[in-house]
VOGU-3710 file (C-alpha; in Angstrom, 3 decimals, decimal comma):
1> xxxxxxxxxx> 0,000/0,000/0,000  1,149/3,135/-0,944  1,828/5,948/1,910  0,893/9,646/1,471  2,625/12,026/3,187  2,076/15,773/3,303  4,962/17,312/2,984  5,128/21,471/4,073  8,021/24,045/3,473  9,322/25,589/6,490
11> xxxxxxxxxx> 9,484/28,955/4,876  5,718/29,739/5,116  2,832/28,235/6,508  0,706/29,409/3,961  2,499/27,136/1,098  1,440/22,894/1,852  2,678/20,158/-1,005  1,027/16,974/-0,784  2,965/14,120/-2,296  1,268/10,331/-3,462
21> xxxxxxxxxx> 4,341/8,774/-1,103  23,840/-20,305/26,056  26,595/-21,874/28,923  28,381/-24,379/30,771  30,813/-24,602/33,818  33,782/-26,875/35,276  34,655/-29,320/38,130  37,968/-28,341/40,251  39,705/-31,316/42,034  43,046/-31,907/43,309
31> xxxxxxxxxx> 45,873/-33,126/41,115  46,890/-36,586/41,400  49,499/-37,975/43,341  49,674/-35,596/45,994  47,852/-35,790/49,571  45,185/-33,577/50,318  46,123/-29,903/52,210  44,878/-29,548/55,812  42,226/-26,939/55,791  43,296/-24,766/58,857
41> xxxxxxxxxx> 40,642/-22,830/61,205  40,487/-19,223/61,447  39,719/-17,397/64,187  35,847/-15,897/65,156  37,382/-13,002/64,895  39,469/-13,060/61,521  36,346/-14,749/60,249  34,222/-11,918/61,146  36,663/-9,310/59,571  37,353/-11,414/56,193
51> xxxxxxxxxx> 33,957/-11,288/55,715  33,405/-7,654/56,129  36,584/-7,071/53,702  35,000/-9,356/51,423  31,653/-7,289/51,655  33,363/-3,666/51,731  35,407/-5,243/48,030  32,162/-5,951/46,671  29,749/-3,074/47,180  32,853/-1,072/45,901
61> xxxxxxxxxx> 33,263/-2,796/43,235  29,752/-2,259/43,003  29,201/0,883/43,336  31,998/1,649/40,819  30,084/-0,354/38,271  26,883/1,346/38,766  28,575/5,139/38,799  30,197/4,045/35,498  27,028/2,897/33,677  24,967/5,626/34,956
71> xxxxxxxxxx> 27,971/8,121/33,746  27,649/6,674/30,123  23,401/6,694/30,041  22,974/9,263/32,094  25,742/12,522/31,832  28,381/13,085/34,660  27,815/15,933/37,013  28,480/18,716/34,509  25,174/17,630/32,415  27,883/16,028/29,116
81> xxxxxxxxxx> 27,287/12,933/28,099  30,858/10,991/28,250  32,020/7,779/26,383  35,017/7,127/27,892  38,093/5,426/26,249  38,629/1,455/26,902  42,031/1,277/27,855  44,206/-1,982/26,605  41,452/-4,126/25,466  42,184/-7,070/23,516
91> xxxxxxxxxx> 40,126/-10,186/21,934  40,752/-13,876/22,405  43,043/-13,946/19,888  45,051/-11,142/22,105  44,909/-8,481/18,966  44,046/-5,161/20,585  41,171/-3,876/19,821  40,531/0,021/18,220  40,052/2,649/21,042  37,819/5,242/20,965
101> xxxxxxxxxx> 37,079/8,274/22,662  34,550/11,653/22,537  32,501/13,808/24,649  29,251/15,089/23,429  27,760/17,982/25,544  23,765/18,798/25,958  25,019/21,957/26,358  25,390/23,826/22,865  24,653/27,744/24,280  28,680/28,315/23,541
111> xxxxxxxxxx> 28,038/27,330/19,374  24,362/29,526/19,493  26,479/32,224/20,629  28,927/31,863/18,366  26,527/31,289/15,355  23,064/33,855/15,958  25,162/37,190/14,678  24,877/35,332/11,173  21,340/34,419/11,040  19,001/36,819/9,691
121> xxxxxxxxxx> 14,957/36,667/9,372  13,366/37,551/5,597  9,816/38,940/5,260  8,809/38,372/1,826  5,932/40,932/0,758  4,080/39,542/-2,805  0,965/40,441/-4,565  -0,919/37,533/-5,464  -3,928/36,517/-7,416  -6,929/35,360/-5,767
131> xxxxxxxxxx> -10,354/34,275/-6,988  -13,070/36,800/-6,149  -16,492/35,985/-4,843  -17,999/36,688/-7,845  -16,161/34,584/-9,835  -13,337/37,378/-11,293  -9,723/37,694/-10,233  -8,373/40,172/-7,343  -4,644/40,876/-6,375  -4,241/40,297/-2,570
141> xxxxxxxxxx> -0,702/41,611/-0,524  0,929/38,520/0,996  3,579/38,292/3,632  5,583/35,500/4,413  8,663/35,140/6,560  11,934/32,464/6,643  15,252/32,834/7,429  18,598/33,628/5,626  22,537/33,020/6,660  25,242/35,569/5,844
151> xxxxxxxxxx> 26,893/33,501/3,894  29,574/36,535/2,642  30,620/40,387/1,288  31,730/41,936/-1,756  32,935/45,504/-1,895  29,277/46,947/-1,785  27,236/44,156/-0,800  26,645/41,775/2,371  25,475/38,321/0,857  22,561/36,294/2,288
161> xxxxxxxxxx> 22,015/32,813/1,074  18,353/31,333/1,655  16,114/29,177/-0,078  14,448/30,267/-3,172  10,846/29,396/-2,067  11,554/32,379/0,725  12,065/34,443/-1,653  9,666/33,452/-4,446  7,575/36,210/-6,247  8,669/39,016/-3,853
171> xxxxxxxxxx> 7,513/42,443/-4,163  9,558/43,989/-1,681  12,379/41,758/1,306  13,030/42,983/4,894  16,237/41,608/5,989  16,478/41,826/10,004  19,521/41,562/12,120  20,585/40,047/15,164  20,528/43,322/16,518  16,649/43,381/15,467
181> xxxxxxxxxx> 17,504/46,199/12,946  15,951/46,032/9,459  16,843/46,965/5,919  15,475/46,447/2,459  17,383/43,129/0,386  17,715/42,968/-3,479  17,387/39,318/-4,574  20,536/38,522/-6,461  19,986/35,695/-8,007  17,750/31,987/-7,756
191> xxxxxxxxxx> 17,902/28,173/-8,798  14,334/26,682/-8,204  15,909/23,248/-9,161  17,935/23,501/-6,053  15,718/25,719/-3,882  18,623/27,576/-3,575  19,158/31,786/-3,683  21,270/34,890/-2,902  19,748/38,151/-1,281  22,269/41,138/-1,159
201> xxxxxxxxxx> 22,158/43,819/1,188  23,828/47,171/0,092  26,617/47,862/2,910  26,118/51,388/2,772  22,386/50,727/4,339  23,333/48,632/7,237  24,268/50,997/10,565  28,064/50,365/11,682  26,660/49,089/15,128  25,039/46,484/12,755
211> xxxxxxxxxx> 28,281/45,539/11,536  29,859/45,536/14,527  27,275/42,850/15,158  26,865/40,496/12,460  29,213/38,265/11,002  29,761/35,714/7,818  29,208/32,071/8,901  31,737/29,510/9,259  31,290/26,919/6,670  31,806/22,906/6,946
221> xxxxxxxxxx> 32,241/19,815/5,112  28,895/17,761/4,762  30,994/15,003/3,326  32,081/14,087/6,351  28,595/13,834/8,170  27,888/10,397/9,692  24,423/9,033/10,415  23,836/9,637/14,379  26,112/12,699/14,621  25,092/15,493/16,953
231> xxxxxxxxxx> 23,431/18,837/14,890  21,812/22,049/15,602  19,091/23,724/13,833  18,407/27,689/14,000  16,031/29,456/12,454  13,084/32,282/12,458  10,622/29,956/13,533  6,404/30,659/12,861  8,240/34,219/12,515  8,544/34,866/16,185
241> xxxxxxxxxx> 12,659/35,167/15,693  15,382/33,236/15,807  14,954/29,497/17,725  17,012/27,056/18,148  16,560/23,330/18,284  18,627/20,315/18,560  18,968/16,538/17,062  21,116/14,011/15,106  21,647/12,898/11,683  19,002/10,834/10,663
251> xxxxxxxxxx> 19,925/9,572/7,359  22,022/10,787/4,519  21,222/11,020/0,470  17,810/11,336/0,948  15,665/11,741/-1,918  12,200/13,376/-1,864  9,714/13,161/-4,928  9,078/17,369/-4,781  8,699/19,043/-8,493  11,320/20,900/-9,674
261> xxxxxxxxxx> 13,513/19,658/-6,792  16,502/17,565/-7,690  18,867/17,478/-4,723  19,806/14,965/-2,033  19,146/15,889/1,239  20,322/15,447/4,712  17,406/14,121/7,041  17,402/15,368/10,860  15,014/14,885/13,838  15,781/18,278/15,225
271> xxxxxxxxxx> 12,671/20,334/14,750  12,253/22,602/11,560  9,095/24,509/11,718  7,336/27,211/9,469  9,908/30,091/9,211  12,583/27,853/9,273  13,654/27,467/6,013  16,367/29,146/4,949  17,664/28,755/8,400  21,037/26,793/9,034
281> xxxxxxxxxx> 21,730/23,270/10,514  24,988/23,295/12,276  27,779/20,485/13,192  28,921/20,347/17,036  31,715/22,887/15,800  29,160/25,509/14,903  30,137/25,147/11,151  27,194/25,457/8,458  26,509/21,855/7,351  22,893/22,014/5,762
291> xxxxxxxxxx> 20,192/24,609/4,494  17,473/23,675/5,910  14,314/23,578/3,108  11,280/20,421/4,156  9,589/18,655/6,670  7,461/15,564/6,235  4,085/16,722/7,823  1,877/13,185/8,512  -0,237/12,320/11,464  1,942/8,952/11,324
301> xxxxxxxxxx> 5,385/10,640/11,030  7,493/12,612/13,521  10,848/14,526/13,244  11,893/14,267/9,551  13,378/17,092/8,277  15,431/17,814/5,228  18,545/20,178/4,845  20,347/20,827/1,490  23,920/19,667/2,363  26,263/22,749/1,523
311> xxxxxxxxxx> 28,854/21,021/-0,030  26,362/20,107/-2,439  24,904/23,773/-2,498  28,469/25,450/-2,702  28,934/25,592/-6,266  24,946/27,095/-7,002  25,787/29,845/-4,044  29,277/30,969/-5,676  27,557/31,520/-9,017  24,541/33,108/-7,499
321> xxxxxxxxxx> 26,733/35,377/-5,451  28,809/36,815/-8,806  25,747/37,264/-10,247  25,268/40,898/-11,153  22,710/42,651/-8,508  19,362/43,420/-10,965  16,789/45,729/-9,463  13,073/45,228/-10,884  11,836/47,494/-13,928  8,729/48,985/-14,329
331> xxxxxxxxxx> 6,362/46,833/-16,278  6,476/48,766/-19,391  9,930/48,953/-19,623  10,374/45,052/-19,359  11,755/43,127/-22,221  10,030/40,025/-23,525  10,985/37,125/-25,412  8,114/36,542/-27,988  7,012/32,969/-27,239  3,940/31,551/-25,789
341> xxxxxxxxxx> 5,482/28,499/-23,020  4,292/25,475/-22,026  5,591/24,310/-18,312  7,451/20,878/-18,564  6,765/19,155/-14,989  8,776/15,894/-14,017  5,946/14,152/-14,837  6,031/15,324/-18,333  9,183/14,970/-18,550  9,648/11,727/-17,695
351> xxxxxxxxxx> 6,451/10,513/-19,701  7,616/12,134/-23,209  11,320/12,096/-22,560  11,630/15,712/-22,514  14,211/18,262/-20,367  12,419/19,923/-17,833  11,746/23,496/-18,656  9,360/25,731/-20,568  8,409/23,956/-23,660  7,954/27,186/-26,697
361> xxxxxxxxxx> 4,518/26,402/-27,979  4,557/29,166/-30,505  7,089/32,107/-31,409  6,095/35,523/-32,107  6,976/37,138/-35,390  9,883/39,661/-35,378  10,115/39,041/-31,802  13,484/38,693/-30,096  13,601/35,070/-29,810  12,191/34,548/-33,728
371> xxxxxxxxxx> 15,528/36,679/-34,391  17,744/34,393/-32,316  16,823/31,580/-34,278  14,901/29,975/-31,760  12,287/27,562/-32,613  8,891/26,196/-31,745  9,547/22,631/-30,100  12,645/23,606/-28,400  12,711/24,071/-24,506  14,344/26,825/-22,672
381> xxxxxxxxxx> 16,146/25,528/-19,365  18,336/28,056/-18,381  17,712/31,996/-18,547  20,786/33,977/-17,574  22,280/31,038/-15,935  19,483/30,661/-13,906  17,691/27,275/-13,836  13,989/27,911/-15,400  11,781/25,306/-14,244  8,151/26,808/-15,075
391> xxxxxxxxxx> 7,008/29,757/-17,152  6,400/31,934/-13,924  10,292/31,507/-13,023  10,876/32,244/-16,764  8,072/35,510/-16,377  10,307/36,311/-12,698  13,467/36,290/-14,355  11,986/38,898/-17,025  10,839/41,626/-14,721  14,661/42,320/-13,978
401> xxxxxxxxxx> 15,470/43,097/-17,799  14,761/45,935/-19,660  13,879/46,029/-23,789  16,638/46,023/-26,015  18,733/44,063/-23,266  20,971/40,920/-24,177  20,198/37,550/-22,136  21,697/34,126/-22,668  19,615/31,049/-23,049  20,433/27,906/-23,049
411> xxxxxxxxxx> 17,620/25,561/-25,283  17,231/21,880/-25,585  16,876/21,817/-29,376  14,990/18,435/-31,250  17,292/16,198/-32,858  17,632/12,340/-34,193  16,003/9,900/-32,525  13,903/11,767/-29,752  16,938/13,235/-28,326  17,145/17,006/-27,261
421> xxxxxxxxxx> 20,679/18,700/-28,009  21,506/21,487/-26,133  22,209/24,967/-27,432  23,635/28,269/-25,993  21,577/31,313/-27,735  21,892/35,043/-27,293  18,384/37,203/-27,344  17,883/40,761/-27,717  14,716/41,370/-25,937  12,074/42,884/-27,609
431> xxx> 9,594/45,658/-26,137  5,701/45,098/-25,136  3,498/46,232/-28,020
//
């Protein structure tokens, strides 16, 4: 039978995705051939005291045994949790065996401290369209909020990585601070496919006590993660601020059936909540490890959650981060493309065999893409070196470019045999009639 799981981003509450998902002993005798010892008598006395001595060696012993396996279960007097090292242990074949050793402490206030001055909390303003009572189509203000890491700084900007579903269709970002102070982010740059993207911050808007008290994160190696290893979540959750929770490594290489979404994730039982996505999962060093993006939200299921590892996410965030910072234009100053686009989902694309993309229906005449060269059958994929999963990404991606402005696409082009071959094209953008 097949399980169903509702699965929610923990950017916003507002946006749920449901997915169809023995022993034996010896005899001791005297050796042969010579007589029998006498057993001598001790006295009442020394009988009375051996078997105190004998008593006082046991309950030590004891004791000793019990204060040992409480230490391991149960923390030693400074609330850590201790594993101590075995010290020359060997098997029966008298080969020593490996020793180990670590301390793991409940106490992780040190690496919060260390870590909150680069967390940040996004409030994403958006217009969307709603269906009227009467049947026609209204535009309604939206806010949602997540969370973002300072993730670096060029000469003009402080760079905020998040993921992209934080971000999605906003109108306007607030970016607050650890010091609660707030300032208006320019999104940089996105990759749906990834959930994945960059919010800059213009340095000369942030106060210098805000940059006395904020600082880049410290970045790890998810690599190295092993299942059961200690991690720490923090993020704005249900938009109240920054929260912290804490948990293991559940599994690693997890892959969840989301559309558009194509990464392996790492899964965690620490809690990730509305409002924390975007937010950062951290190693027992206080190093950034994981985005984190998902939870599995079921009746039946408790503490999954899903971070993007970052060595898996470094390469998207460099690229997004050299991106050139585009403000919006004005609606009648945006350039267009001339096609009319079909979305190609993962179902789609794995019924017909096609790329996922935006599948060009129809092209305009004299538009900019007709004078490209571009064709009707071919799929755009990439706009600008951003992944284009859907024609509203595609649309998104537009309202940063003016008419008469060059873009780079890259199309998946019919050829032989119901294969796609890819193509880099250059398109002047045309201007709304």
């Amino acid at each position: 039978m097949e399980n169903q799981y509702n699965y929610y981003d923990s950017g916003d509450s507002d946006r749920n995705n449901i997915f169809n998902e023995p022993s034996g002993g010896y005899k001791q005798s005297n050796f042969e051939g010579q007589p029998p010892k006498k057993k001598r008598k001790l006295p009442k006395g020394a009988a009375i005291v051996g078997t105190a001595v004998v008593f006082g060696v046991v309950a030590s012993l004891t004791f000793l045994a019990t204060n040992r396996i409480a230490g391991k279960f149960f923390g030693d007097s400074n609330g850590q949790n201790v594993i101590e090292e075995e010290k020359g242990i060997s098997d029966s074949s008298g080969i020593k065996l490996k020793q180990s050793s670590s301390t793991i402490s409940s106490d992780v206030s040190d690496i919060v401290q260390k870590s909150m001055p680069s967390m940040v909390s996004i409030t994403n303003m958006s217009v969307q369209e709603v269906q009227s009572f009467f049947g026609g189509v209204q535009q309604r203000k939206s806010e949602s909020g997540g969370t973002g890491i300072i993730i670096g700084k060029n000469d003009s900007e402080l760079l905020i990585v998040t993921n992209n579903h934080v971000v999605e269709g906003a109108e306007t970002l607030t970016v607050s601070f650890v010091d609660d102070k707030s300032v208006e982010g320019i999104l940089k740059g996105t990759d749906p496919s990834k959930d994945l993207a960059v919010v800059a911050v213009p340095l000369d808007q942030i106060e210098s006590s805000t940059m006395d008290a904020i600082q880049i994160i410290s970045i790890g190696d998810s690599t190295n993660l092993q299942v059961g290893e200690p991690v720490i979540a923090i993020g704005n959750a249900l938009g109240y601020g920054q929260s912290v929770t804490k948990g293991i490594v559940s599994a690693l290489n997890r892959d969840l059936e989301m559309e558009g979404f194509d990464s392996k994730l790492i899964q965690t039982d620490a809690a990730i909540n509305p409002g924390n996505s975007g937010g950062a999962l951290l190693n027992a060093n206080g190093e950034l490890i994981g985005i984190n993006t998902v939870k599995v939200n079921a009746n039946a299921v408790e503490g999954m959650g899903y971070a993007i590892p970052i060595s898996d996410a470094n390469e998207v965030i460099e690229a997004l981060m050299n991106r050139t910072t585009r403000t919006k234009v004005s609606e009648n100053e945006q350039g267009y493309l001339g096609i009319q686009g079909v979305d190609v989902t993962s179902d789609s694309s794995q019924m017909y065999n096609m790329p996922m993309g935006v599948y060009i229906a129809g092209v305009e005449k004299k538009g900019g893409a007709e004078k490209a060269g571009i064709t009707k059958g071919s799929i755009i994929t990439k706009f600008d070196g951003i992944t284009i999963d859907s024609m509203a990404t595609l649309q998104e991606q537009l309202r940063y470019f003016r008419a008469g402005e060059e873009v780079e696409l890259v199309i998946q082009v019919p050829a032989s045999n119901g294969e796609y071959e890819e193509q880099n094209v250059t398109v002047t953008l045309g201007k709304r009639s």
